[in-house]
Every structure is written in C-alpha cells, then in structure tokens.
KOLFI-351378 format. One record per residue (C-alpha): x negated, y, z negated; residue in one letter; residue number from 1. Coordinates in steps of 0.02 Angstrom, whole numbers. Last residue first. Layout:
BEGIN
SITE     px     py     pz r   k
SITE      X      Y      Z A NUM
...
END
This chain:
BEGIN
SITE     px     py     pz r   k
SITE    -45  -3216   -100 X 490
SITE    113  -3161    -85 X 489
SITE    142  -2972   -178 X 488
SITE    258  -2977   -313 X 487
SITE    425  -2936   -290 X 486
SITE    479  -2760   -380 X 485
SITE    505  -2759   -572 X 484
SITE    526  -2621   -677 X 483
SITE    402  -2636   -820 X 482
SITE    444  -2721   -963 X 481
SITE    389  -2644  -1141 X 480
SITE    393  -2766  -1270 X 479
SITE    511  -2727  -1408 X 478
SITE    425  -2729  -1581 X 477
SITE    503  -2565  -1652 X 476
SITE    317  -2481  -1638 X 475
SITE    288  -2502  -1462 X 474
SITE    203  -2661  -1391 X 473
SITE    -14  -2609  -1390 X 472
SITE    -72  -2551  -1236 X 471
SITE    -66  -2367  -1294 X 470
SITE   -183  -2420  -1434 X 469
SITE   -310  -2295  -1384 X 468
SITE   -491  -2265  -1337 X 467
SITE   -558  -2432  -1336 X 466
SITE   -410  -2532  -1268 X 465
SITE   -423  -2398  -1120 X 464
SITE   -591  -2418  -1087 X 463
SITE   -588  -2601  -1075 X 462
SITE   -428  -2580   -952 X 461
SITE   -542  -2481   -848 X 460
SITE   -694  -2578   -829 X 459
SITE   -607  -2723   -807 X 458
SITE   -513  -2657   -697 X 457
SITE   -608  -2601   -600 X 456
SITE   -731  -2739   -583 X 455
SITE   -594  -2888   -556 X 454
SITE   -509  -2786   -417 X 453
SITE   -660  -2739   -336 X 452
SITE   -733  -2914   -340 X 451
SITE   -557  -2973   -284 X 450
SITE   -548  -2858   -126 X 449
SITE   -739  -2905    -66 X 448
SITE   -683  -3091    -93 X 447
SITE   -503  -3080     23 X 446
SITE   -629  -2983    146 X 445
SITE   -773  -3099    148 X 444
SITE   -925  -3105     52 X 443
SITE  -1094  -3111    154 X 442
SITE  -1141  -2939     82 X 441
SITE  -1104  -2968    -98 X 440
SITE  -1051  -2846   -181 X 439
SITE  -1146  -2783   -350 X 438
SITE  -1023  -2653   -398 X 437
SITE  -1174  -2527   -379 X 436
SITE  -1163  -2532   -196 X 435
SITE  -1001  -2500   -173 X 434
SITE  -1030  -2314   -238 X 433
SITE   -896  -2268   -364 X 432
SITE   -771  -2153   -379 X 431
SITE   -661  -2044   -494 X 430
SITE   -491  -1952   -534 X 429
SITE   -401  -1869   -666 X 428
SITE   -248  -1807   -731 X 427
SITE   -162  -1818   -925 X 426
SITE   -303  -1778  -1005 X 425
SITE   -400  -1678   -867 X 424
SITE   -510  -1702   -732 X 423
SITE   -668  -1785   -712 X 422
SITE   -781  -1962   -656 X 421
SITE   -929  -2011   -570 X 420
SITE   -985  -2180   -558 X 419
SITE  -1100  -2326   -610 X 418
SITE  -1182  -2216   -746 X 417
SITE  -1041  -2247   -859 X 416
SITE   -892  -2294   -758 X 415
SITE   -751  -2353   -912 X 414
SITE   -811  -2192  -1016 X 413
SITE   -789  -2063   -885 X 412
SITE   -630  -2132   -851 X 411
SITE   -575  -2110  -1040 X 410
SITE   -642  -1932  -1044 X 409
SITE   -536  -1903   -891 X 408
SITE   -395  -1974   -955 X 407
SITE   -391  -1902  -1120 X 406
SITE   -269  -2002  -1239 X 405
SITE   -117  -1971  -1345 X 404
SITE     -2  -2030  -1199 X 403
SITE    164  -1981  -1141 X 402
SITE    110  -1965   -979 X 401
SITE    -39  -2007   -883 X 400
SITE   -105  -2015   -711 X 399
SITE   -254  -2074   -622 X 398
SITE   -333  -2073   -439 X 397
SITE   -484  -2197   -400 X 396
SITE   -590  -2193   -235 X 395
SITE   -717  -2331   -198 X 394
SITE   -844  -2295   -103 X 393
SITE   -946  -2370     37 X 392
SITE   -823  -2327    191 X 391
SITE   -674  -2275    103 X 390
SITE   -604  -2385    -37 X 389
SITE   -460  -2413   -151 X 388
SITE   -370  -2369   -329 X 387
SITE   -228  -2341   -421 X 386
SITE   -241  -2301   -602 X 385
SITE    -59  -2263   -687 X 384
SITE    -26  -2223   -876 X 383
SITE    131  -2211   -963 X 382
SITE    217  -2371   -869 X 381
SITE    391  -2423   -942 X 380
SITE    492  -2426   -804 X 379
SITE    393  -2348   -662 X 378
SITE    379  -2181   -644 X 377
SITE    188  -2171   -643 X 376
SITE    202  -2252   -493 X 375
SITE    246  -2127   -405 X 374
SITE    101  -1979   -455 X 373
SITE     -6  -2129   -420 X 372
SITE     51  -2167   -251 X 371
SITE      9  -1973   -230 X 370
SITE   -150  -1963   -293 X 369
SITE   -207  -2113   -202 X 368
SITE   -142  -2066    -48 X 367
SITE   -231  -1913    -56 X 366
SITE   -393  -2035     -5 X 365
SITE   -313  -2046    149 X 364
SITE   -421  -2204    278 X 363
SITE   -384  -2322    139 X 362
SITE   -458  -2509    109 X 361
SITE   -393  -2605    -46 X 360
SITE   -218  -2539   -123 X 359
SITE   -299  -2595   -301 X 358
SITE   -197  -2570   -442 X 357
SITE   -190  -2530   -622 X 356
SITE    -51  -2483   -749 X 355
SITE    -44  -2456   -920 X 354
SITE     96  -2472  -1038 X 353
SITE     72  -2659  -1094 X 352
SITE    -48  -2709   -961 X 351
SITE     20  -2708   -798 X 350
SITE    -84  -2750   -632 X 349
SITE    -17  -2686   -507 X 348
SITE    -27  -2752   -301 X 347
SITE    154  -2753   -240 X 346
SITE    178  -2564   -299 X 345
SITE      9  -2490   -262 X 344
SITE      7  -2588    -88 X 343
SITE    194  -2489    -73 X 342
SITE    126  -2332   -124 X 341
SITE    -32  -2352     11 X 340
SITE     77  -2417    160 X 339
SITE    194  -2264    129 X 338
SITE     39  -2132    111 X 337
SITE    -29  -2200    292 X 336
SITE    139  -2167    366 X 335
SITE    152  -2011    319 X 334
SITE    259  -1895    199 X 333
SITE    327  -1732    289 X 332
SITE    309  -1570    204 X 331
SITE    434  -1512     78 X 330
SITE    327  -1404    -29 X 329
SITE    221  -1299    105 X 328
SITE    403  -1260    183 X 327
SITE    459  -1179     10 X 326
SITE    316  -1089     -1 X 325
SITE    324  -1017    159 X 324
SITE    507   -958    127 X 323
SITE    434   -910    -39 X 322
SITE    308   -770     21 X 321
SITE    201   -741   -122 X 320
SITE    174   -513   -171 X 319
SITE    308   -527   -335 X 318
SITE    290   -704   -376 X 317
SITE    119   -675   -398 X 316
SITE    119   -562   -538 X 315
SITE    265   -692   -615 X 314
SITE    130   -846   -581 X 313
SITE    -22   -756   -688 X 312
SITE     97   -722   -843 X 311
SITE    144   -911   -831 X 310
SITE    -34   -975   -823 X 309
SITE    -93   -851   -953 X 308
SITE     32   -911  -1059 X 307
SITE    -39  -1086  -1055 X 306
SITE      1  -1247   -955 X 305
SITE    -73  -1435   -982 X 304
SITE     63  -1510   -892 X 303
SITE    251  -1476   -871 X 302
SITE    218  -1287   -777 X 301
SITE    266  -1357   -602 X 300
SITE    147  -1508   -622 X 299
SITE     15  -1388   -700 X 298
SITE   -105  -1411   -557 X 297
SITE     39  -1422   -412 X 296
SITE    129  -1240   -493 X 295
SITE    -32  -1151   -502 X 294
SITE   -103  -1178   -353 X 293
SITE     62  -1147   -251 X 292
SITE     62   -990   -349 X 291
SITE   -129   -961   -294 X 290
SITE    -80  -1002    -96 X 289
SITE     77   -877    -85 X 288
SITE    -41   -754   -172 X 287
SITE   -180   -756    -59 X 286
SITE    -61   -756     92 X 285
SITE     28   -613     52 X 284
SITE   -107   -500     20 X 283
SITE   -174   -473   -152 X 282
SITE   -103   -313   -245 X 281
SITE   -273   -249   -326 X 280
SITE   -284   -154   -475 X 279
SITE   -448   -226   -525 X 278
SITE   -388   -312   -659 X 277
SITE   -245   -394   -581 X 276
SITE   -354   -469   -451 X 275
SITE   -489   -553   -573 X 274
SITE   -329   -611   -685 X 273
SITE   -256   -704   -533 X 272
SITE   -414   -778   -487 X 271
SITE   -442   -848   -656 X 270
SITE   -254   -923   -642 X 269
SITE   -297   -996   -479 X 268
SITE   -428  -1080   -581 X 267
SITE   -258  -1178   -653 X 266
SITE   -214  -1240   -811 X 265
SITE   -293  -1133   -923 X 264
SITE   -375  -1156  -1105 X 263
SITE   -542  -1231  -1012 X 262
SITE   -592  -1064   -928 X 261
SITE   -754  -1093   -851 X 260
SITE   -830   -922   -786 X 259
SITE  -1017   -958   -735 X 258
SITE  -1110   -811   -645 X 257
SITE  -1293   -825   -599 X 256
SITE  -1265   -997   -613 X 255
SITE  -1312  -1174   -703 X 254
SITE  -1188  -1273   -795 X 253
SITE  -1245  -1380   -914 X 252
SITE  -1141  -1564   -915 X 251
SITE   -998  -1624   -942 X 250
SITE   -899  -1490   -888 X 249
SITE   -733  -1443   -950 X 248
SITE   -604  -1431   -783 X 247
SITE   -544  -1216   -775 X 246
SITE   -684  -1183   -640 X 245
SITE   -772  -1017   -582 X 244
SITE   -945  -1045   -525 X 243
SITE  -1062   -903   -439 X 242
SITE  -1242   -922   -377 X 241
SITE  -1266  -1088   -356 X 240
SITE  -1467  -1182   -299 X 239
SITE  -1407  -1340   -259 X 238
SITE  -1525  -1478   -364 X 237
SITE  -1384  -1595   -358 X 236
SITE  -1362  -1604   -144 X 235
SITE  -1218  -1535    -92 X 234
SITE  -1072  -1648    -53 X 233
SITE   -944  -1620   -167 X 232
SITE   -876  -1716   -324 X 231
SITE  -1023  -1703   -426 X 230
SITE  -1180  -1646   -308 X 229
SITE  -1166  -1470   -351 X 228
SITE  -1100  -1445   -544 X 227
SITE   -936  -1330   -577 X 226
SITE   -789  -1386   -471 X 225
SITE   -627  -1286   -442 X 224
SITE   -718  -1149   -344 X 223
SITE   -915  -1161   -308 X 222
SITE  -1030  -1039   -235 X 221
SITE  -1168  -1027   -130 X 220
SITE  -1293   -904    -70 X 219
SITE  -1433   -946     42 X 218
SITE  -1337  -1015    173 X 217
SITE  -1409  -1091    335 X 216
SITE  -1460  -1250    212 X 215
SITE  -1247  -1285    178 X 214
SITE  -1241  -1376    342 X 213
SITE  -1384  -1469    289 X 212
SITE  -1294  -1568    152 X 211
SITE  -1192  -1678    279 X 210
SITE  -1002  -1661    366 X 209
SITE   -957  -1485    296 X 208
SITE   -770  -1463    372 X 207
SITE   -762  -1248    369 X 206
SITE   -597  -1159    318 X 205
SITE   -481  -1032    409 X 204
SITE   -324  -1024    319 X 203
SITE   -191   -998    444 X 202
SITE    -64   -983    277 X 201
SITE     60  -1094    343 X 200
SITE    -89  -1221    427 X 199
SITE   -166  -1233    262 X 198
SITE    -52  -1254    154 X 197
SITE     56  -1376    259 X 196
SITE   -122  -1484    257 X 195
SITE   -120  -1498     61 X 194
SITE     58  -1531     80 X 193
SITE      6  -1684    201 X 192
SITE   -119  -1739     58 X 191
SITE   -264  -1786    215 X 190
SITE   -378  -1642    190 X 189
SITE   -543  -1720    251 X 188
SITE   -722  -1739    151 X 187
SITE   -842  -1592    107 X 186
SITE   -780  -1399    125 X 185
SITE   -805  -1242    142 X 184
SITE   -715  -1050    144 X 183
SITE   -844   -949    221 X 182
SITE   -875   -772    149 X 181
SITE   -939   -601    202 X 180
SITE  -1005   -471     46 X 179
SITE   -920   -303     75 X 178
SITE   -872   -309   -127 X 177
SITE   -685   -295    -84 X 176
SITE   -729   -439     51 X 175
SITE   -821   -528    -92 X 174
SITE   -640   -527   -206 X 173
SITE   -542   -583    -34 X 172
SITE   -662   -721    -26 X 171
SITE   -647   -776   -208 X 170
SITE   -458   -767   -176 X 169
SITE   -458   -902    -23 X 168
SITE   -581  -1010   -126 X 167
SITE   -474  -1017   -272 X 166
SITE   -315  -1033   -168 X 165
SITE   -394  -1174    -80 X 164
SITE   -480  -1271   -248 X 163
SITE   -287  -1237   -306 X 162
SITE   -198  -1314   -177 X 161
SITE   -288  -1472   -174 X 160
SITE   -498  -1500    -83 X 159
SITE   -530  -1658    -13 X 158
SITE   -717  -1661    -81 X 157
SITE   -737  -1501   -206 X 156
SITE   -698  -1335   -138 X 155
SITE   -875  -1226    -65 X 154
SITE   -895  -1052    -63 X 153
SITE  -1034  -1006     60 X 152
SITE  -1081   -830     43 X 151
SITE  -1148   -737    200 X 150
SITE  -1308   -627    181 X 149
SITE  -1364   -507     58 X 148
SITE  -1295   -568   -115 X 147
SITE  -1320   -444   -258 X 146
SITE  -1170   -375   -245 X 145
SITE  -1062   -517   -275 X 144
SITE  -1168   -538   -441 X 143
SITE  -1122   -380   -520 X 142
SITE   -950   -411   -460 X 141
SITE   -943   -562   -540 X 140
SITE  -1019   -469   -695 X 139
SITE   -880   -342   -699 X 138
SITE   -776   -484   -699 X 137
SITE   -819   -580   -840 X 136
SITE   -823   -418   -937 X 135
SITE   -656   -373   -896 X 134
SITE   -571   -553   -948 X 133
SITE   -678   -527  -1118 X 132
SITE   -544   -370  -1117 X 131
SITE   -675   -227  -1185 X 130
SITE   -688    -88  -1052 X 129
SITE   -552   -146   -914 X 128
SITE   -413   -172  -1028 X 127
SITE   -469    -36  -1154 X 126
SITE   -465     92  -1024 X 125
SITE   -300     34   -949 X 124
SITE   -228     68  -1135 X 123
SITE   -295    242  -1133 X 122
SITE   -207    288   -963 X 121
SITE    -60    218  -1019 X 120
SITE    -73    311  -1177 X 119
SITE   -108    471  -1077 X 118
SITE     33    436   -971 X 117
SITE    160    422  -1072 X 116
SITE    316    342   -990 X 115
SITE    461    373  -1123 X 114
SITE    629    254  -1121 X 113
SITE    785    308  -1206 X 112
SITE    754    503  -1195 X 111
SITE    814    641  -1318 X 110
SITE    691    658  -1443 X 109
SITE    552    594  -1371 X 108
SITE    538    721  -1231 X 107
SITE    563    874  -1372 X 106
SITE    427    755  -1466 X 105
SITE    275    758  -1330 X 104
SITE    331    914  -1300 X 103
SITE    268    974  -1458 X 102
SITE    107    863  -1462 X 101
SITE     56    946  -1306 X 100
SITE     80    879  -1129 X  99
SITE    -86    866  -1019 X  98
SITE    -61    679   -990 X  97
SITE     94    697   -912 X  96
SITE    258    629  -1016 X  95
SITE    389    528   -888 X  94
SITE    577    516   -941 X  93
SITE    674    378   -936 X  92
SITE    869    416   -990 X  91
SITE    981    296   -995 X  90
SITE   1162    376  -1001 X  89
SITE   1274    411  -1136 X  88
SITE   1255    584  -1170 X  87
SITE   1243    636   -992 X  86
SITE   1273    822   -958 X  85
SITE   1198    870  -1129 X  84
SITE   1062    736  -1102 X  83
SITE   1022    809   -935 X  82
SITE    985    954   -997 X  81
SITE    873    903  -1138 X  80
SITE    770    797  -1028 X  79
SITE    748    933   -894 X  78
SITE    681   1067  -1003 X  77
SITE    559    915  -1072 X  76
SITE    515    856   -902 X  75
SITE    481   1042   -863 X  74
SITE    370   1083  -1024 X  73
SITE    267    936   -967 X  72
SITE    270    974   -755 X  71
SITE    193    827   -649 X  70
SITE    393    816   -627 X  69
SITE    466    629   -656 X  68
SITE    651    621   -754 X  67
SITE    722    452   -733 X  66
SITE    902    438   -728 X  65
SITE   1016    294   -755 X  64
SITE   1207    245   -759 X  63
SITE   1245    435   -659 X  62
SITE   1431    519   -642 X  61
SITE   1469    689   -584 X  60
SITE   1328    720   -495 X  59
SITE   1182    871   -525 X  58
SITE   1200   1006   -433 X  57
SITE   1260   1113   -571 X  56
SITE   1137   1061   -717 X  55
SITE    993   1150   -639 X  54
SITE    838   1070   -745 X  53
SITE    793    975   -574 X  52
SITE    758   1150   -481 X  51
SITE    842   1138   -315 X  50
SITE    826   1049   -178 X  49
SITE    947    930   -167 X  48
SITE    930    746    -69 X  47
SITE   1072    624    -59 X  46
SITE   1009    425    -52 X  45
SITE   1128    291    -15 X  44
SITE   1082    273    178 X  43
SITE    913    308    158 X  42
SITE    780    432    174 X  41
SITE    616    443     26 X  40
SITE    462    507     86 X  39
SITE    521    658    205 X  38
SITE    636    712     65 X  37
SITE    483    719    -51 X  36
SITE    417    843     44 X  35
SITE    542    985     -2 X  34
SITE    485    965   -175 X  33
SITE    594   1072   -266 X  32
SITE    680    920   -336 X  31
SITE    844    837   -343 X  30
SITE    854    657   -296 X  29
SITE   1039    574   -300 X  28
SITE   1026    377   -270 X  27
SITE   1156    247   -240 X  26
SITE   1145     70   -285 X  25
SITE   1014    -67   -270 X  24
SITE    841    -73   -331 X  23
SITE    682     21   -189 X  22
SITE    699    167   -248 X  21
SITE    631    139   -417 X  20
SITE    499     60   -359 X  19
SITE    474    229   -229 X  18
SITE    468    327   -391 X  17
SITE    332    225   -474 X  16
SITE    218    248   -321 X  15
SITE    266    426   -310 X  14
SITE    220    456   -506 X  13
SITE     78    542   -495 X  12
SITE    123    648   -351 X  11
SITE    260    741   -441 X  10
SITE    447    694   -442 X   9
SITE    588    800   -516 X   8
SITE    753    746   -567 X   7
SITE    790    563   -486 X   6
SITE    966    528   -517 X   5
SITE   1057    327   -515 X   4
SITE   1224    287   -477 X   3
SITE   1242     97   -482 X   2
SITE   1418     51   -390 X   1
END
C-alpha cells in the first residue's frame, strides 16, 4: 500500500493539499491545525496534532511526503527531520514567498521536489503580462465589456463540434464578464453526432431561419467562421464585434476583436487557452464539448494538429465527462446518411486518385461530410468530393489524404466567383447557388442531375490537374484501381 505524510498545511496550499488527497493509498497528516481535520476525513487518513517537525508521531514507514506549513523556517525544520527519519523517501517540500535566501537552500538541500512560490508566482506574472496568448485575451475581455445588451454568437451553417464548443465557451467567457449570450445558428444540425452533442450536453442554441433574426442584436460575434455572409446567414455588411477562428481567411477580417490562429487545429483550442489563462476550471459541459472539438477537427489528432492542440486536450481531459463523450461518439447512423454513402459509392467518378460524385438531391447536408469521410477509404482514392443539392444550392464536402495539395485553396480555385469555398488542406467544403450553373428551368430531373454532374466536375477535376499531379499513375507505373463496387444502372 502507498503510505503517504502530510507535515504541516497552511492556507495557501489547501487546494494543492486536497490534490494530493485525492491519489490512492493511505494518508498520515500531522499538523497543529486543528481545522484541517475538519477538511480532510477519510477512511485511510489518520490525523495528529502535533507540531509536524516532531519526529515521534510520525509513521514507521512513508513512500512520499510533502511538507506544506505557510511557515519558511518551519518547512525547513521539518525538511531536515524528516530526511533523518526518511532517507530514502520523496520528499516535496513547499518554499513561501517570504523565505530568505538561507532557507531557500536548507529546503533545497534535502528535498527531492521544491514548490517555490515566489517563482511560481513570478512565472504566472509573465504568463498573463507578456504571453501574446495574454494579450489577445485581455483585449477580448476589453471588448466583452463594452457590449451593453445580449451578444449573439453565431456558428457557421450546420454548425460541427467545434463551432459548438466554441460558441458554448465564448458564452461562459461573457458570463465571467456579466455580458448575456445566445448560442446561434443558420441551417439544421443533421450529423447525428453533431445532434448527440447537443442533446448530452442540453446545449441550448437558437435556429436563425432569415437575417432579421440577428437585427434585435446589436452585438454579434462569430466562432469557427470569420467573415458574415460566408458560410452563415448574416447579411455581408454585418456589423461583428468579436471573431475567433483557426480557418485562414481569404479575405480582411473586420472586428473589434479578431483572434485567427492558423497554426492550430481546432478554435476549441483558442477557447481552451482563454480559460486556462484566466484560472478558470470550465464546467463539465464546456469541456466535454471542446475535447470533442478537438478530437473531430484534427481527426483524433491525425490531421493538421499542433502542440497547443494536445496541451489544450490533457487540461480538458481532467474537468470532460467521458461516459458522455463516449455516447456523443457512437451515435446512431440514419437512414438518410446510408442512401447518401451508397449514391456516393454507385455514382463516382474516378480519376486516377481523385474521386468525385454526385448523390443528387439531399435533405442532410452532414451526409456529405460523412459519405466523404467513407469514401475516402476506397482502394486507391487520396482525394474524395461528394456532392448534392438542397433547395437552390448545391452542397460539396471534400477530403484528402496523402496528398501534397490544399483542398480548400484548390476548391476555391475550381468555383471562382460562382461559389464559396474554405477549410483546410486536407478538409474542406463549398457551395454553389443553382442559379449560377446556368440550369435550365424546363429541364427535367435526369437533365438537372447531369448538368450538375458535368459542371462540378469539371470544375473540380480542372482544378485539381492544375494544382497537382496527384491524378497522374504513381511513380512505379502501376495504375491505381480503385476498389470496385457495381456501377450504378443507368
């Protein structure tokens, strides 16, 4: 069994102390400090009161000691005693901030492990006083404060995981400020984890179904998007007071406070950082939803990740609720996202390495992302566009892997000024009003499909053999076959 002895604790340390607690094994606690036995009970904790430096009380046997009185000249008395009576043992011994130079070194001498408090204090200093992370969010704040009324924070159309988190955070960051917040949204949430998330976490968001819903609020800002009018359903000339984002803009980004992060791989990561530097733990529910954010945008850490993304996901890890996680990640798959992986199947067009299809009208535009997630694992297929239509747009979801290429870029490229595009290099998505494919109104169904089919892909495939010789045979001169599943009739 793990035998551990607390000698001393002072107030400044009780949060540290009850940490330390909290691990497995038995604990002896010997202070003066009567009230400390009201803190800490438990079945494998013995109390003595008696003055931690007072060798005879102490148990015969102990794998780890920390040594926490407010006391300098104390800790050090009690360091050097229990070091005679341990002389193997780890030994962490906490220095107060008032402790001379002298103690400083008695302490020193004779612990494993020193917690200096001045130092810590110093380094917390420099964190919040010079970080570039600091500054960013001293002037969020700034900003935050200014607002006077409620503060619409609005996802981008069929908001993911991390547009949610984001939003969720930014209105637990306001509610710290006292500033009120509405989560928003444009479009549906049809990706059934993207739904799990939501109903899990009873996160309470707003459907925005035209651009006067938004005219009630005078402040606005936008999560996981950067320009109003791109991917949302504000009008462009939005007046925004606040934009975090972690996609590179294409174009000038106008706010009272922009914070676009391009080297991370998540804005749940941003949100992350903003909690951790303000000290705050976030509630459970905040950081169940930014882990979640973090793991679907990097593709569990495989795409586009930094360190920051991997330092922000351990501080979650320790406040998320994984039971709930776990549940959010195995939802049920619909109906609706069957039919629209097997029309992506039966309808691809394969072009070397790249892969294009059009599952024709959609009522989920998730589906998309997630038939091309699949299909991207097909034999020999590096980059995946499916595509289809909602109403009087067409909706198109890409994938890469493997590839020296920038998707988004490439997208971007292939639509001009007949669409919108964004999103990453291996991840993107876009869409394109009917109306500027040049349909033709009298056309029927079978003829609506094909002149869809035929200007996609043109489009796209020309952009592709532009930007990359990924449809090119490999190298060794082998062509590459994709698996092969029946061919849609015709």
């Amino acid at each position: 069994m793990n035998r551990r002895l607390l000698l001393g604790c002072g107030p400044a340390v009780h949060d540290a102390v009850e940490q330390f607690i909290d691990r497995s094994g038995h604990l002896t606690i010997v202070t003066q400090h009567e009230t400390v036995f009201e803190s800490f009970n438990g079945e494998d904790i013995d109390h003595t009161q008696a003055n931690p430096d007072d060798s005879t009380v102490y148990p015969p046997t102990a794998d780890m000691i920390f040594i926490a009185s407010d006391e300098a000249k104390q800790n050090a008395i009690t360091a050097e005693t229990a070091r005679t009576e341990f002389p193997n043992t780890h030994i962490t011994s906490f220095v107060p901030a008032t402790a001379s130079q002298k103690i400083r070194e008695r302490i020193n001498c004779v612990s494993n492990h020193v917690i200096d408090a001045r130092q810590a204090l110093v380094s917390r200093f420099n964190d919040i006083l010079t970080h570039p992370g600091a500054r960013q969010l001293h002037q969020l704040f700034t900003t935050l404060r200014d607002i006077d009324d409620t503060l619409a924070i609005v996802m981008h159309d069929a908001p993911d995981p991390d547009a949610i988190a984001s939003a969720l955070a930014l209105a637990e960051l306001a509610d710290n400020a006292d500033i009120d917040a509405d989560l928003c949204y444009y479009g549906s949430i049809s990706h059934q984890e993207n739904r799990a998330l939501v109903n899990l976490l009873d996160i309470d968001l707003l459907n925005f179904e035209r651009e006067t819903d938004v005219e009630e609020y005078d402040s606005i800002a936008l999560v996981d998007h950067s320009r109003p009018g791109v991917n949302d359903g504000l009008a462009p000339d939005t007046t925004v007071d606040i934009v975090v984002d972690h996609h590179p803009p294409r174009a000038t980004v106008e706010a009272s406070f922009v914070d676009i992060r391009r080297n991370v791989g998540a804005t749940s990561t941003i949100f992350a950082d903003y909690l951790r530097r303000i000290n705050a733990a976030p509630t459970e529910s905040v950081a169940t939803a930014l882990l979640f954010g973090i793991r679907t945008d990097t593709n569990d850490f495989a795409r586009e990740v930094s360190a920051a993304d991997f330092e922000a996901a351990a501080w979650l890890l320790t406040h998320a609720n994984l039971s709930t996680l776990d549940n959010v990640e195995s939802p049920q798959m619909t109906s609706g996202v069957l039919e629209t992986l097997s029309s992506a199947i039966q309808n691809r067009d394969v072009r070397g390495n790249a892969l294009a299809s059009n599952v024709g009208s959609i009522t989920d535009r998730d589906s998309l992302a997630q038939a091309a997630d699949h299909v991207l694992n097909l034999k020999g297929v590096k980059i995946a566009i499916v595509y289809g239509w909602i109403d009087d747009t067409v909706y198109l979801s890409g994938r890469a892997r493997g590839v020296d290429i920038d998707l988004g870029e490439t997208l971007r490229s292939a639509l001009g000024t007949v669409g919108s595009a964004g999103g990453h290099a291996d991840l993107a998505g876009a869409q394109i009003p009917l109306d500027a494919l040049n349909l033709a109104q009298e056309e029927s169904t079978d003829d609506h499909y094909a002149t869809i089919s035929d200007a996609v892909s043109t489009r796209v495939f020309g952009a592709l053999d532009n930007k990359t010789t990924v449809l090119e045979p490999e190298e060794s001169g082998s062509t590459v076959e994709p698996f092969q599943f029946p061919q849609k009739t015709q």
